[in-house]
C-alpha positions as CSV (number, residue, x, y, z in Angstrom):
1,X,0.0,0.0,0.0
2,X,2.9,2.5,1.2
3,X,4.7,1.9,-2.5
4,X,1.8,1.9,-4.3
5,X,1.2,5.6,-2.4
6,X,4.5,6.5,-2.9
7,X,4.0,5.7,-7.0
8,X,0.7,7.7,-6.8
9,X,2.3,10.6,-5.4
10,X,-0.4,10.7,-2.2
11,X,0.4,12.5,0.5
12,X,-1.0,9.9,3.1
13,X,-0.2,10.5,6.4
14,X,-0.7,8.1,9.1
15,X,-4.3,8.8,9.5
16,X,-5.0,8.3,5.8
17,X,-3.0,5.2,5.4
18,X,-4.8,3.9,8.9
19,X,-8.3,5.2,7.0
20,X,-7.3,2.9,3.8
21,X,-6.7,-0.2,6.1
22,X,-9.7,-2.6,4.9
23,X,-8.6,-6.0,5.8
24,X,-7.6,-6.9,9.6
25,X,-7.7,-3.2,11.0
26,X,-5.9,-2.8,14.1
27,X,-7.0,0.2,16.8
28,X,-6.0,3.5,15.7
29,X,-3.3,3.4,19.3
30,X,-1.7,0.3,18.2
31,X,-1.2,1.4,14.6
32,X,0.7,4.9,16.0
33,X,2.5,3.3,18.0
34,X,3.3,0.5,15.3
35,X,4.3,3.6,12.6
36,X,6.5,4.9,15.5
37,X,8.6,1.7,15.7
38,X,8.7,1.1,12.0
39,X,10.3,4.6,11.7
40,X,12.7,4.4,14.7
41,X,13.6,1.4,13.1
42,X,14.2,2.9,9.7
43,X,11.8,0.7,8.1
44,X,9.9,3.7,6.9
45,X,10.3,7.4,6.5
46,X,8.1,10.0,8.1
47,X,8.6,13.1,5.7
48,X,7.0,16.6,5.9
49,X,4.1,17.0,3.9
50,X,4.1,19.6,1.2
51,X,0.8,19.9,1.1
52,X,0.1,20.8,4.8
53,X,2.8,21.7,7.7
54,X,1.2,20.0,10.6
55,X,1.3,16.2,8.6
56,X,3.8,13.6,8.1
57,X,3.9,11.6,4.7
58,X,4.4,7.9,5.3
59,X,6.9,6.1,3.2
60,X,8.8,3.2,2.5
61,X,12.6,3.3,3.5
62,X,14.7,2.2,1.1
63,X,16.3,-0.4,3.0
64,X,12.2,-1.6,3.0
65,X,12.2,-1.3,-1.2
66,X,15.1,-2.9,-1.5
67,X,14.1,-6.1,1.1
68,X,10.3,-5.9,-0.8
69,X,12.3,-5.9,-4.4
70,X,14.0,-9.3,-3.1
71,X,11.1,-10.4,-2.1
72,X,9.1,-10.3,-5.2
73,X,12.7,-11.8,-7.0
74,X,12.4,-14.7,-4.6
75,X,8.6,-15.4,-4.8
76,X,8.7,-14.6,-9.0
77,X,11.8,-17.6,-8.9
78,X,9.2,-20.3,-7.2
79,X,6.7,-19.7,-10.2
């Protein structure tokens, strides 16, 4: 979902990608506190929004693209 933002050019912050969770939606606490870890872990990046000074845009690290790149090698291989 975050690259597929990212591709789009959304500026989703963490409310908005929270909002577009459909499947196995986890309280709106948890999921802060989950975005918090991911970015002190430098799994993602929360950048300033152009669009509005008060937001964070959620995005992948690259660290994360690389890893999801490696993924898709290793699943594309087993096909």
């Amino acid at each position: 979902m975050l690259e597929k933002f990212e591709q789009d050019d959304v500026d989703n912050g963490i409310e908005d990608t929270f909002d577009s969770i459909s499947i196995a939606k986890p309280k709106k606490l948890a999921f802060v506190q989950f975005c918090s870890f991911l970015s002190q872990s430098q799994s993602i990046n929360l950048e300033p929004s152009p669009l509005k000074k008060s937001k964070k845009t959620v995005r992948l690290s690259k660290n994360s693209k690389k890893a999801l790149v490696n993924v898709r090698k290793k699943l594309g291989s087993l096909s």
